[in-house]
C-alpha positions in Angstrom: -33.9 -7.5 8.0 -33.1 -8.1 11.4 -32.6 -4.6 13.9 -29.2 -4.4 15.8 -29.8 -1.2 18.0 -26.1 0.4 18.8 -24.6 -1.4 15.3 -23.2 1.5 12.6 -26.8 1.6 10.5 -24.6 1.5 6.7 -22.8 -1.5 8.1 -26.4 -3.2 9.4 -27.4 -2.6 5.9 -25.1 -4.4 4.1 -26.0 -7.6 5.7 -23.5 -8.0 8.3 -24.3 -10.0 11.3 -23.6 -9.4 15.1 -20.2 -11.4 15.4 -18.6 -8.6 12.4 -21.2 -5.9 13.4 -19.1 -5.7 16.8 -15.8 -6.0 15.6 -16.8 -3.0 12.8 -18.5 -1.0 15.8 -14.8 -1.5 18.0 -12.9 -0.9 15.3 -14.3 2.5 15.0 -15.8 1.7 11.3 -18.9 4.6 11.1 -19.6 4.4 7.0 -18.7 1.8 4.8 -15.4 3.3 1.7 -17.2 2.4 -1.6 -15.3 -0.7 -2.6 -17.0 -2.1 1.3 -20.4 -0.8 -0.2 -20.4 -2.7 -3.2 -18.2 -5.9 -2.5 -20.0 -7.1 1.1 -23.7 -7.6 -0.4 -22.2 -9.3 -3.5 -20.2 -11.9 -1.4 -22.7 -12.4 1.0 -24.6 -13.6 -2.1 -22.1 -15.8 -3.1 -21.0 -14.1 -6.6 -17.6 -14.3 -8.1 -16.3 -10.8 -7.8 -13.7 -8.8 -9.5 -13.0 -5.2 -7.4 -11.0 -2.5 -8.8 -10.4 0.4 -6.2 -7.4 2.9 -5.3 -5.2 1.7 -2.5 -6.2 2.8 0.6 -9.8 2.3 0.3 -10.5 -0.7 3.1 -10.4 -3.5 0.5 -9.2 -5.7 3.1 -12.3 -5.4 5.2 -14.7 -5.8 2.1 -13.6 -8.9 0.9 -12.7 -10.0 4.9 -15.8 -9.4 6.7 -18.2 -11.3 4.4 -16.2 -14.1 3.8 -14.9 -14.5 7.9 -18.8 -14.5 8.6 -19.4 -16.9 6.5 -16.7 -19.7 7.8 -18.3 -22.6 9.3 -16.2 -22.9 12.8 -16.4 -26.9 12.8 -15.1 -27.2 9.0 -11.5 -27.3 8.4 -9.6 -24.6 5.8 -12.4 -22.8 4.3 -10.7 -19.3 3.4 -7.5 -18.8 1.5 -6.3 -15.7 0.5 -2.7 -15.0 -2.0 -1.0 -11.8 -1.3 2.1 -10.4 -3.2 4.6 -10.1 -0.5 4.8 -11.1 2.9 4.4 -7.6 4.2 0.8 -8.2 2.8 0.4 -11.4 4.0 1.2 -9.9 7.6 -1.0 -6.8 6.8 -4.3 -9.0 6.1 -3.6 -11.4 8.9 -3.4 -8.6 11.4 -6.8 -6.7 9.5 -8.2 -10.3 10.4 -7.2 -11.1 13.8 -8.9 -7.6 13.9 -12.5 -8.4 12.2 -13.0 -11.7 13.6 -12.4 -10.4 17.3 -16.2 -11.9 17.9 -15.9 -14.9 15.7 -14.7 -18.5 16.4 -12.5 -18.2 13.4 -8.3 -19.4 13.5 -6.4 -17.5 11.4 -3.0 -18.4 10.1 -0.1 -16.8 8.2 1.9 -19.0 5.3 4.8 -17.0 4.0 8.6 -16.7 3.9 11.3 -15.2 6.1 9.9 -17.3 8.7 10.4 -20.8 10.3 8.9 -23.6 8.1 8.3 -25.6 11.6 6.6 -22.6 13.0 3.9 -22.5 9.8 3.9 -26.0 9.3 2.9 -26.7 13.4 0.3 -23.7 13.4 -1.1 -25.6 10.2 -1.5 -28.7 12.0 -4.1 -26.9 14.2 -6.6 -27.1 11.5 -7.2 -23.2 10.9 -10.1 -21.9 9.2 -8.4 -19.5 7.4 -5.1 -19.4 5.5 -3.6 -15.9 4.1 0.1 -16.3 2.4 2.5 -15.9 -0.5 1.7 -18.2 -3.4 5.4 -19.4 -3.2 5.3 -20.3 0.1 2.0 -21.7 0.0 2.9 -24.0 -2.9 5.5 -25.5 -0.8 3.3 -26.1 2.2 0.8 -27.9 -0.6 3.8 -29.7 -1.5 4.8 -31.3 2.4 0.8 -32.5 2.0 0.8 -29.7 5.2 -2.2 -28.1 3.7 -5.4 -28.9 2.2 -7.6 -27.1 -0.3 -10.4 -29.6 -0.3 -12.6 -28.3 2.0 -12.0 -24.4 0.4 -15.2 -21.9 -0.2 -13.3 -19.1 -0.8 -10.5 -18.0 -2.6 -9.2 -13.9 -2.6 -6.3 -13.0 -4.1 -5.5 -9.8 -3.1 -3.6 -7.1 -5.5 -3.3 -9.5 -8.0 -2.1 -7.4 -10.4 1.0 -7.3 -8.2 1.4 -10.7 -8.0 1.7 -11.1 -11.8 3.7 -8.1 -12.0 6.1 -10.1 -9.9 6.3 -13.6 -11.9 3.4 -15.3 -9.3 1.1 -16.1 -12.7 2.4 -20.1 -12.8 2.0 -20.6 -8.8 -1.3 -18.8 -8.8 -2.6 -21.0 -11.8 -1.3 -24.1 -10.5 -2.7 -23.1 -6.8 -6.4 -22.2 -8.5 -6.5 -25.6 -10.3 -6.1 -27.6 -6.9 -9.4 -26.0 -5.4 -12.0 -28.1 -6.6 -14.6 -27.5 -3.8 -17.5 -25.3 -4.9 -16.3 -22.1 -3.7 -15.9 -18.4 -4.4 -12.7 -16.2 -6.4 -12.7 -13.0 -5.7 -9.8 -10.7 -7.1 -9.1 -7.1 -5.5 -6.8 -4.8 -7.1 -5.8 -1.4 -8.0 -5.9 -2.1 -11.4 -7.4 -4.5 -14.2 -5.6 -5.9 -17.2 -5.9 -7.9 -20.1 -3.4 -10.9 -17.8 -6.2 -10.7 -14.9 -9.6 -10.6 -17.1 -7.5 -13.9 -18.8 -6.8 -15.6 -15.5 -10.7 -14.5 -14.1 -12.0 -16.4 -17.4 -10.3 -19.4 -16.5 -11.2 -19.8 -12.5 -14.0 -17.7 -12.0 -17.8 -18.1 -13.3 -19.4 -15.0 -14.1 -17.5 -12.7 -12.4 -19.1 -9.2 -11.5 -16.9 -6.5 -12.2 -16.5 -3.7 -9.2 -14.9 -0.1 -10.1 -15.1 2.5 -7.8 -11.4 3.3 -8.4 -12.7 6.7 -10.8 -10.7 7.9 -12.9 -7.9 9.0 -10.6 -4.9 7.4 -9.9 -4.2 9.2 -6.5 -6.7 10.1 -4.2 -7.7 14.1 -3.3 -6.3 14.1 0.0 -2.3 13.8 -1.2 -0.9 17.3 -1.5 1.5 16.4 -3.8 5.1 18.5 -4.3 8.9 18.3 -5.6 12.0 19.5 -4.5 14.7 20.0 -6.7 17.8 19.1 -5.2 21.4 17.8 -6.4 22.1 13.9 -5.4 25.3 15.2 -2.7 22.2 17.5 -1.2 19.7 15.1 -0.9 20.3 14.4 3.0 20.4 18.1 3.8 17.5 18.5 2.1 15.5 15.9 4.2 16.6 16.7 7.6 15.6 20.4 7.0 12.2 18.7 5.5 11.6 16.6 8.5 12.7 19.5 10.7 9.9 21.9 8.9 7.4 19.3 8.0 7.3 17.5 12.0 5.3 14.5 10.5 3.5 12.1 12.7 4.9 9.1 10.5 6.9 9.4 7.8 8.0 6.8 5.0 11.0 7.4 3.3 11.7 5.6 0.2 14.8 4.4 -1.9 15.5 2.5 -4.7 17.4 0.0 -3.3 18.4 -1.8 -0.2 22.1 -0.3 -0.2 20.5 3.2 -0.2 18.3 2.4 2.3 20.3 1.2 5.0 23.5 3.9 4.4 20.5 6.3 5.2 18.8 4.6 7.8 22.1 5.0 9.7 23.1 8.5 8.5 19.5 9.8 9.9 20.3 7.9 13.4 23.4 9.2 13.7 21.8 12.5 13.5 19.8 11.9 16.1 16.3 11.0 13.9 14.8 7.2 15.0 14.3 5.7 11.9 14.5 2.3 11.3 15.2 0.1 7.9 12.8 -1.7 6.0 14.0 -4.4 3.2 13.9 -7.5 2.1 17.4 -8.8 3.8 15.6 -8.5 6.8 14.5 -11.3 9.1 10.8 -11.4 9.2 11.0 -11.2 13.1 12.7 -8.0 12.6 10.4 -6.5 10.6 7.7 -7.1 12.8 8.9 -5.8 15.5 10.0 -2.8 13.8 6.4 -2.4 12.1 4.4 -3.1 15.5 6.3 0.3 17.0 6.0 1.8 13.7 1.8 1.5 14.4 2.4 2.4 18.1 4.2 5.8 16.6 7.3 4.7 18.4 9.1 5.0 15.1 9.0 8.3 13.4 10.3 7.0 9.9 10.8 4.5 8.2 13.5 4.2 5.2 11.9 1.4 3.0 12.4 0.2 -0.4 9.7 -0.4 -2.9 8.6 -4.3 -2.3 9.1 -4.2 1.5 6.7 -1.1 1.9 4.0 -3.1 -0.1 0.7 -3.6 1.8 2.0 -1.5 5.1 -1.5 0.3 6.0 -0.9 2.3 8.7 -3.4 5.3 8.9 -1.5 7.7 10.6 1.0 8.4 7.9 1.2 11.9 7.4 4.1 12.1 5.1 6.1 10.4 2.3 9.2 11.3 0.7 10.2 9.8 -2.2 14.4 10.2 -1.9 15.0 8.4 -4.8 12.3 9.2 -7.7 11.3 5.7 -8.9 12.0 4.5 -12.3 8.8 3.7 -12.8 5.8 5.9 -12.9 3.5 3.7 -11.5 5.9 2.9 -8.4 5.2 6.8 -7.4 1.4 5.6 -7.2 2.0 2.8 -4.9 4.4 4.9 -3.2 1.8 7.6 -2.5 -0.8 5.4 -1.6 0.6 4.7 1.8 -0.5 8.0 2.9 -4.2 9.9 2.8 -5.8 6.1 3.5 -9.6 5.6 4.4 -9.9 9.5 3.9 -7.4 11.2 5.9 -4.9 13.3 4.5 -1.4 13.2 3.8 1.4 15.0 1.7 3.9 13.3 -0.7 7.3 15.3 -1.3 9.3 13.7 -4.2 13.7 14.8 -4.4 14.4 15.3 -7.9 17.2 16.1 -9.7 18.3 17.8 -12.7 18.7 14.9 -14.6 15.5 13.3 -13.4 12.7 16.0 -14.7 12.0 13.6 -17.6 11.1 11.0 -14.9 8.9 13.7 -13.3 7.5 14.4 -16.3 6.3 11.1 -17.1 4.5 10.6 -13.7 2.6 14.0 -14.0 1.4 12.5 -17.6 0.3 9.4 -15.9 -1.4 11.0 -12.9 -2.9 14.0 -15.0 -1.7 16.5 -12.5 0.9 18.9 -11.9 3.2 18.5 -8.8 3.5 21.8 -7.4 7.0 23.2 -6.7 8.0 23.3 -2.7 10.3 25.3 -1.1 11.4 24.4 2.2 13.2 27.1 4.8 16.9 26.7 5.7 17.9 24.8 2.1 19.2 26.5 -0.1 19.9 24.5 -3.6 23.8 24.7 -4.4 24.0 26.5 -7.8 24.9 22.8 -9.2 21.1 21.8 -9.1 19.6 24.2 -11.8 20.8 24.7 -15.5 22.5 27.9 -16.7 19.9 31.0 -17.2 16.9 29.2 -15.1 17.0 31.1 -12.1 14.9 34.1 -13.2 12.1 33.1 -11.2 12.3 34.6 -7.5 11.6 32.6 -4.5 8.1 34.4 -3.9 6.6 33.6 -7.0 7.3 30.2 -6.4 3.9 27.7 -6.4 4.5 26.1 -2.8 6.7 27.8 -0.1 6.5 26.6 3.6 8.4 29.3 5.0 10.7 32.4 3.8 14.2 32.2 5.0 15.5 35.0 6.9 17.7 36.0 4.1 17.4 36.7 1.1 17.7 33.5 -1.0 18.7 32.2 -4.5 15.7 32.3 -6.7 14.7 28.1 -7.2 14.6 27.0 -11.0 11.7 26.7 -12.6 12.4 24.2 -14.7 15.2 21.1 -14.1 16.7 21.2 -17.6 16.5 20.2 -21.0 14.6 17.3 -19.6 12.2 19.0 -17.8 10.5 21.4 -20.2 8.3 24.9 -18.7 5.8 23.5 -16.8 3.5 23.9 -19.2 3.1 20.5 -20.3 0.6 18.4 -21.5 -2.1 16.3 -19.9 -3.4 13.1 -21.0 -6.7 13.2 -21.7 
């Protein structure tokens, strides 16, 4: 193996040549996550990969750096890569641009919200490398704008997203058109029965990656709830973000109604947020997300989809306004924050009404989230049942600071619902 004095050694290791050993080394990149550790070598040696691992965890760079070193820069499209949702798509793009700094590689984004004339003129540049929506990309197949034949590798990237989301006819009929001896690699948070289906069909011998353990949430989120009445939930966060001072914040609602009454009601307070959804113009939203990186934008008030793939490492904080219906939602949710090893606290609002709902996500992560009191609220008597408030506010599990007079005791348990919190774990 060749020496390159000055490179990160674990990186050298792996097989990585100059061109990515620089871009790793300017990125800042000292150790290679896990999912980097196992995925590189096995690219590099041209295996069909399937890679399980948390969010968070730099699967973007270990699928990207082995397959951007291996483009040939006289060949035409030889990298494709399917993401979920444009936010993704612009995500991986960006993590690109980033990795092949050193490399004579063209890069090119294929999804919607933008101009079709825009895409369809970048695409008549011939770029190496093509990362986009599988609807959008079906319809650039469709205008003959672009052409698999000449395709060696193929990622899509949290594919069990993209099924989740109705993508499984798109991405079949996309597969089928890539006839070129190549590579599929599939990165995702999670494996099911739909994907080890589709890997049987398109991929041969596939080697299975897991480094995702047996946790659904990495260590480094603190995890906590507040419970709150729905009329008290804005109180509640501008005391929060008042206490708390996060670096970046993501705020999340349920829908995009919610989300832009209280983008505006935290501006008119006098907090910078900005709105994240899908109503609005891709521009938009990349403008908004560049100052959002640059810590120009304190929060963000985003809704489930349109906060999919942003990977921004200085997150400190997430609050979940509206609890998700679904359990598995919270992970995603959660997963913005703590990425690459850094830490981060998630604060969930919960009502009484909703400790079923909070119930069901301790059960799925195995873990308790632990009670958080947060100075200057005080819950109106509406948000705890009849007889609950025994418990005094110094026995609570979390408190980030006592109030300077004496305060109502907060319930220890959200109602019928929401059972002691002695409840069970899966095992």
């Amino acid at each position: 193996m060749h020496r390159h004095p000055g490179f990160p050694k674990a990186f050298v290791e792996l097989g990585l040549e100059v061109p990515a050993l620089r871009a790793v080394a300017t990125l800042g990149f000292k150790e290679p996550s896990p999912i980097q550790r196992e995925l590189i070598p096995l690219i590099l040696a041209g295996k069909d990969v399937i890679g399980q691992a948390r969010t968070g965890t730099g699967k973007t760079a270990a699928f990207g750096l082995p397959t951007l070193q291996m483009i040939d820069p006289t060949g035409r499209t030889q990298l494709l890569v399917l993401a979920p949702t444009r936010e993704l798509a612009v995500q991986v793009i960006g993590e690109f641009l980033r990795l092949a700094q050193f490399m004579e590689v063209r890069c090119v984004p294929v999804y919607g919200g933008t101009r079709m004339r825009h895409q369809l003129a970048q695409l008549g540049h011939r770029p190496h490398v093509v990362v986009g929506t599988p609807g959008r990309v079906m319809d650039v197949l469709s205008r003959k704008a672009l052409s698999l034949e000449a395709v060696r590798f193929v990622v899509l990237d949290e594919v069990d997203r993209m099924l989740d989301i109705g993508f499984r006819d798109d991405i079949r009929r996309i597969l089928g058109q890539v006839t070129h001896p190549h590579q599929t690699i599939f990165v995702s948070a999670t494996i099911e029965d739909e994907i080890k289906r589709l890997s049987q069909q398109f991929m041969r011998s596939p080697v299975e990656v897991n480094v995702s353990g047996d946790q659904l949430t990495v260590n480094e989120v603190s995890q906590y709830y507040c419970p709150v009445d729905p009329h008290d939930k804005f109180h509640l966060l501008m005391r929060l973000l008042e206490q708390e001072q996060p670096s970046l914040a993501i705020v999340f609602c349920n829908t995009k109604h919610a989300v832009r009454k209280l983008a505006k009601r935290l501006h008119a307070a006098g907090i910078d947020a900005k709105e994240i959804h899908g109503d609005l113009i891709q521009e938009r939203r990349e403008r908004i997300m560049t100052r959002f990186r640059k810590l120009q934008i304190p929060v963000l008030v985003a809704t489930d989809l349109a906060a999919r793939g942003i990977d921004v490492r200085q997150i400190s904080h997430i609050v979940n306004y509206d609890l998700p219906q679904d359990a598995q939602a919270y992970i995603h949710r959660i997963g913005r924050t703590a990425r690459m090893g850094a830490t981060g606290k998630a604060i969930t609002f919960v009502s009484m009404e909703e400790g079923g709902q909070l119930t069901e996500v301790e059960k799925l992560i195995n873990k308790e989230v632990q009670l958080l009191t947060v100075e200057g609220f005080r819950p109106r008597p509406a948000a705890a049942p009849a007889g609950v408030l025994a418990a005094s506010a110094a026995t609570s599990p979390t408190t980030v600071a006592a109030e300077s007079q004496p305060a109502p005791a907060m319930p220890r348990t959200l109602g019928g619902k929401f059972p002691i919190r002695r409840r069970g774990r899966r095992h």
